[in-house]
One Martini backbone bead per residue (centre of mass of N, CA, C, O) as a GRO file, in nm:
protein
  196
    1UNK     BB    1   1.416  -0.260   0.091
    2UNK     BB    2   1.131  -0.201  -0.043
    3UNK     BB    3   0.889   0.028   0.062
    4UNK     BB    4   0.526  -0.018   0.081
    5UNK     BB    5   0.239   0.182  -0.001
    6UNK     BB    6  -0.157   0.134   0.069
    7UNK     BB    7  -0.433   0.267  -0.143
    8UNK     BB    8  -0.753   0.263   0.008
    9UNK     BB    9  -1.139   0.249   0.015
   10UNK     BB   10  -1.200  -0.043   0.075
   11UNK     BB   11  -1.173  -0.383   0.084
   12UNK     BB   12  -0.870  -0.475  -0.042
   13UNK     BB   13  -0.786  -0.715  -0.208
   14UNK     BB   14  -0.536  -0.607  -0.378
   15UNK     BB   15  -0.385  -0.530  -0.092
   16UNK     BB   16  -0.374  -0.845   0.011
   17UNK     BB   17  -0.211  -0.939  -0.247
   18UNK     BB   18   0.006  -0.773  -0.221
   19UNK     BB   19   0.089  -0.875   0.102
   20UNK     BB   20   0.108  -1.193  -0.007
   21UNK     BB   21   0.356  -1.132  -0.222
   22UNK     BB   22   0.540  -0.980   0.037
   23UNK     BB   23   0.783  -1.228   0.060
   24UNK     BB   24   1.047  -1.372   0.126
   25UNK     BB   25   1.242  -1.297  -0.206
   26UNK     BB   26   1.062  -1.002  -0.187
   27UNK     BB   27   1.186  -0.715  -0.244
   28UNK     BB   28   0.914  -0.625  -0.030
   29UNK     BB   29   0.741  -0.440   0.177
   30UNK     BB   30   0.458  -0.340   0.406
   31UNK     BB   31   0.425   0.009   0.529
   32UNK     BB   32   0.143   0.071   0.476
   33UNK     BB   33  -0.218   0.136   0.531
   34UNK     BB   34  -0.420   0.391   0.318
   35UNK     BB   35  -0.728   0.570   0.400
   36UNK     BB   36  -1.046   0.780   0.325
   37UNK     BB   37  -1.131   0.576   0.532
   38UNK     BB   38  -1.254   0.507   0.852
   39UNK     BB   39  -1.424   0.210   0.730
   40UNK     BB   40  -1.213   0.058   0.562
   41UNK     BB   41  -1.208  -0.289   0.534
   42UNK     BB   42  -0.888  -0.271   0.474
   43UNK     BB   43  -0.800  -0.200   0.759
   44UNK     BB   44  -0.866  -0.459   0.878
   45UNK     BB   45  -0.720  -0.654   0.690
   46UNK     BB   46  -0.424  -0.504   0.778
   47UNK     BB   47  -0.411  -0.598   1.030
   48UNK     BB   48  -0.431  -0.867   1.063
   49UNK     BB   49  -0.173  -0.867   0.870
   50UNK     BB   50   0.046  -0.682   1.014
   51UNK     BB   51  -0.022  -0.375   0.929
   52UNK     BB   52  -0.001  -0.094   0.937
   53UNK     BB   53  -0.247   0.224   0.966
   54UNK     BB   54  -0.423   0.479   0.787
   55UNK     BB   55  -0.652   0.758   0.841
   56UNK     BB   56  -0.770   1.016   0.582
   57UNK     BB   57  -1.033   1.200   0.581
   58UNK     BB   58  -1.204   1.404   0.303
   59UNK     BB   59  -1.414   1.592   0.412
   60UNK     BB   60  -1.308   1.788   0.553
   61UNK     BB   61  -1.151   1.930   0.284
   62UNK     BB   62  -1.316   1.937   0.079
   63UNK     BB   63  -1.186   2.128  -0.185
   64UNK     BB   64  -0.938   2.085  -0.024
   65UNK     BB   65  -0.689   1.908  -0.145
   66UNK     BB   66  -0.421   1.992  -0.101
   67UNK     BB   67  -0.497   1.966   0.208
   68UNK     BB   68  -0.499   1.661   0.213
   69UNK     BB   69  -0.235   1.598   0.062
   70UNK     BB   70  -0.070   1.692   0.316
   71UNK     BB   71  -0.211   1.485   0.508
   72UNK     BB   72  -0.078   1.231   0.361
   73UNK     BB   73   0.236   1.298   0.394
   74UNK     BB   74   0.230   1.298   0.681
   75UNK     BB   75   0.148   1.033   0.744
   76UNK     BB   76   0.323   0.899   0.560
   77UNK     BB   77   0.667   0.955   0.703
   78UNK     BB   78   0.687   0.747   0.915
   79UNK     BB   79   0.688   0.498   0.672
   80UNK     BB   80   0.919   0.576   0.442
   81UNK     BB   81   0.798   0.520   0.123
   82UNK     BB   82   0.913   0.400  -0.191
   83UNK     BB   83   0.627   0.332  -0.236
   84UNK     BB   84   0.264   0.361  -0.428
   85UNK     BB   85  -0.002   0.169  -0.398
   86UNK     BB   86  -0.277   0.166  -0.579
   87UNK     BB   87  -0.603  -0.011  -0.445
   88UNK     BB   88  -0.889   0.154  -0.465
   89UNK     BB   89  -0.872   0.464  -0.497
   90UNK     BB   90  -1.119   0.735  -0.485
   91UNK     BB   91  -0.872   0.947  -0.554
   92UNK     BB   92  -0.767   1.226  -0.692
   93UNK     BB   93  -0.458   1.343  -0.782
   94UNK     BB   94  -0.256   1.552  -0.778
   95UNK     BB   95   0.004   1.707  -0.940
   96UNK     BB   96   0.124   1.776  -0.663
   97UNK     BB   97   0.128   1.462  -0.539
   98UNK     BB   98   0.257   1.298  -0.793
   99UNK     BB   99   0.557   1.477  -0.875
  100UNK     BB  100   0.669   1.364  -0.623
  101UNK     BB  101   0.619   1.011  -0.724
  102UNK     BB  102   0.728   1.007  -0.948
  103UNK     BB  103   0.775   0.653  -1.054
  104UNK     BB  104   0.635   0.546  -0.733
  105UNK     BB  105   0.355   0.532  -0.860
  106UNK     BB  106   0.075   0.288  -0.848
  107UNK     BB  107  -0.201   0.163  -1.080
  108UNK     BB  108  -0.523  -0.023  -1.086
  109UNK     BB  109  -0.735  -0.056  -1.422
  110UNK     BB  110  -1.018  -0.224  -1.533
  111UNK     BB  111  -0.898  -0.148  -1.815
  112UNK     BB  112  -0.786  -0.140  -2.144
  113UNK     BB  113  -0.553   0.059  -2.195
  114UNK     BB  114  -0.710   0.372  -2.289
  115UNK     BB  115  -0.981   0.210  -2.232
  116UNK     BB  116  -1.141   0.339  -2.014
  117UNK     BB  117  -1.154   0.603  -1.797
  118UNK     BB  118  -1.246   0.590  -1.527
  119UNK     BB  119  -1.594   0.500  -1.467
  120UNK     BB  120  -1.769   0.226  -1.557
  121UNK     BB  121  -1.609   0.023  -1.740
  122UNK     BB  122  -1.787  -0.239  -1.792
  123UNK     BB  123  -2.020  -0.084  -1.915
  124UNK     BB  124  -1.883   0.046  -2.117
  125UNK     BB  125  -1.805  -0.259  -2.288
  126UNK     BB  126  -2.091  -0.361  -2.309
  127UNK     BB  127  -2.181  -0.132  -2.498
  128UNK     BB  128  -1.982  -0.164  -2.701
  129UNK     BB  129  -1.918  -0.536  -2.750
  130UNK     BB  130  -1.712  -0.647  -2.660
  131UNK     BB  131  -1.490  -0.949  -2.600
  132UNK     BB  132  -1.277  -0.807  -2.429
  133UNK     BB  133  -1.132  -0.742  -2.133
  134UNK     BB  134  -0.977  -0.607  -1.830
  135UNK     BB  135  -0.687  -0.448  -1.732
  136UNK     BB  136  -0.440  -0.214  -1.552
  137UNK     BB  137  -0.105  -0.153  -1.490
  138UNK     BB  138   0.035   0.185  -1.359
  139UNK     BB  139   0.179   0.434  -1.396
  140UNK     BB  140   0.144   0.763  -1.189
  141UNK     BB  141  -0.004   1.046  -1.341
  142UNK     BB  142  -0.160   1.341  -1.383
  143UNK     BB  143  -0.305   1.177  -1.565
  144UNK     BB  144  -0.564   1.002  -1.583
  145UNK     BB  145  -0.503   0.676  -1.648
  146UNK     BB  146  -0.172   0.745  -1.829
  147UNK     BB  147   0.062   0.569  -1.769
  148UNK     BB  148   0.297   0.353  -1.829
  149UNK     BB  149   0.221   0.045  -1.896
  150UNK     BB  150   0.301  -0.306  -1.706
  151UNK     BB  151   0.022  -0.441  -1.717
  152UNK     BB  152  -0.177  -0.712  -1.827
  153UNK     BB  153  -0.518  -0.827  -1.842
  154UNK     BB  154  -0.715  -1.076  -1.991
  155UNK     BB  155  -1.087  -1.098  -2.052
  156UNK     BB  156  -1.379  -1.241  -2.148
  157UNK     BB  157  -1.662  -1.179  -2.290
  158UNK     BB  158  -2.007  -1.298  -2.200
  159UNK     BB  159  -2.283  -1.419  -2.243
  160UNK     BB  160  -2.496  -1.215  -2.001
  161UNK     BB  161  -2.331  -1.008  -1.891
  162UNK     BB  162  -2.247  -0.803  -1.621
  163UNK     BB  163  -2.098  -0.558  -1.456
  164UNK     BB  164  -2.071  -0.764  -1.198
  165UNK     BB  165  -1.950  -1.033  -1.409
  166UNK     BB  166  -1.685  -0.863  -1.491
  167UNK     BB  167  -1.587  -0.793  -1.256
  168UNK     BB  168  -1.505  -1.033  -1.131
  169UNK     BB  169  -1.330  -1.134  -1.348
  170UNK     BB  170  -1.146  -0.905  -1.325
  171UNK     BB  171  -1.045  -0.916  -1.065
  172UNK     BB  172  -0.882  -1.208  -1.045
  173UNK     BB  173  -0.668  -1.066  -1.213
  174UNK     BB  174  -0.559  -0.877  -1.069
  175UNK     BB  175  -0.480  -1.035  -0.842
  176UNK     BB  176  -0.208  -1.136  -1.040
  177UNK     BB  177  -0.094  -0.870  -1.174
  178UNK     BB  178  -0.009  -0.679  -0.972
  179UNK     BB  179   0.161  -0.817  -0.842
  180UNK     BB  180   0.377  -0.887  -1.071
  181UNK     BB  181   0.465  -0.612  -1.145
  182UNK     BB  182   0.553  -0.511  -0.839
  183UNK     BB  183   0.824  -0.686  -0.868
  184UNK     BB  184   0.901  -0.599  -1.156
  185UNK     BB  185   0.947  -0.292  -1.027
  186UNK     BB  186   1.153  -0.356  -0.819
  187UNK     BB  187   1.374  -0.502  -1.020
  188UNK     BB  188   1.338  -0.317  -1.289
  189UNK     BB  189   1.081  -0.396  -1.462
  190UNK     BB  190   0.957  -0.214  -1.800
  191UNK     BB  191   0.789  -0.431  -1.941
  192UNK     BB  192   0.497  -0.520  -2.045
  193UNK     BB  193   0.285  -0.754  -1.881
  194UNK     BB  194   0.102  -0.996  -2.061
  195UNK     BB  195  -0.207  -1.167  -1.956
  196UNK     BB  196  -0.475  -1.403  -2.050
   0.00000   0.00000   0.00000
C-alpha cells in the first residue's frame, strides 16, 4: 500500500477529494496531512477525516528555505510517505528538497500548462482571451510547475467570467482530475489523462 503525504495551505479542498478517494481497492492510502500554516482549514478537516496532521510555520525560518525544508523532512519521517502529493501548498519547494522526492512528488496547478505557470493563472486567462481554461497533474521538479504533465482537464470560459467564476469552475474539475491520476500514478500508469 503506497502512503501518500498531503501538502496544503488553505482550505483543502483537493486534499479532501484526494482523502476521499483513496479507500476501498485502492491501492494508497493517507499517511498525514501536512500544512505550513498552523490555523489552516484543511488540517482541521484532514482530522475531522481520521487522517493525522502535522504543521511546520514557515515564518519562523524567514528566507533560509533550507532550514524549512529540513523541518518537513523531519515532521514527516515518523509518517514514512512514499509519496507526496501538493494540493494547495503555497510554498515554493527548493531543488534540494525536490530531488529528494523526484518521482514521487505530485502536484495540482490551475491552468493548462505550460500556460501560466505561477499566481494569477485565471486572470491570466480572462487578459488573453482565451475560451477554455483547466488545470493540470504534474511530476514536481526542480523548475516552478514544469514536470511531465499526468493529466488535465480542460473549462470553457464563459461571457462576463471573473477570476473567481473561472476559479470555481476550474476548482471542481480538479476536484475530478487530481484523484484520478493520482490512482493512475499509483498504479504506474504515466501517459496522460485528459478530462473535457
Amino acid at each position: 500500500m503506497t502512503r501518500v503525504a498531503i501538502f496544503v495551505s488553505g482550505g483543502g479542498s483537493n486534499m479532501v477529494k484526494l482523502v476521499e478517494s483513496m479507500t476501498g481497492d485502492h491501492p494508497a492510502r493517507p499517511c498525514v496531512v501536512l500544512s505550513n500554516q498552523t490555523g489552516a482549514g484543511g488540517l482541521v478537516r484532514a482530522r475531522e477525516m481520521g487522517v493525522p496532521t502535522v504543521a511546520v510555520d514557515h515564518r519562523p525560518f524567514g528566507k533560509d528555505r533550507a532550514a524549512f525544508e529540513a523541518a518537513l523532512t523531519e515532521a514527516l519521517a515518523p509518517y514514512r510517505p512514499d509519496l507526496i502529493c501538493l494540493a494547495g501548498f503555497m510554498r515554493v519547494l527548493t531543488a534540494g528538497f525536490v530531488d529528494g522526492w523526484r518521482g514521487r512528488m505530485l502536484n495540482i496547478h490551475p491552468s493548462l500548462l505550460p500556460k501560466y505557470t505561477g499566481l494569477h493563472t485565471h486572470a491570466r486567462a480572462l487578459e488573453a482571451g482565451d475560451r477554455e481554461a483547466g488545470c493540470t497533474v504534474h511530476e514536481v521538479t526542480p523548475v516552478l510547475d514544469d514536470g511531465p504533465i499526468l493529466g488535465q482537464g480542460r473549462v470553457p470560459v464563459e461571457e462576463g467570467d471573473t477570476p473567481d467564476t473561472l476559479a470555481a469552475r476550474v476548482l471542481t474539475m480538479e476536484h475530478r482530475l487530481y484523484p484520478a491520476c493520482l490512482r493512475r500514478f499509483v498504479e504506474g500508469e504515466r501517459d496522460p489523462l485528459y478530462l473535457p
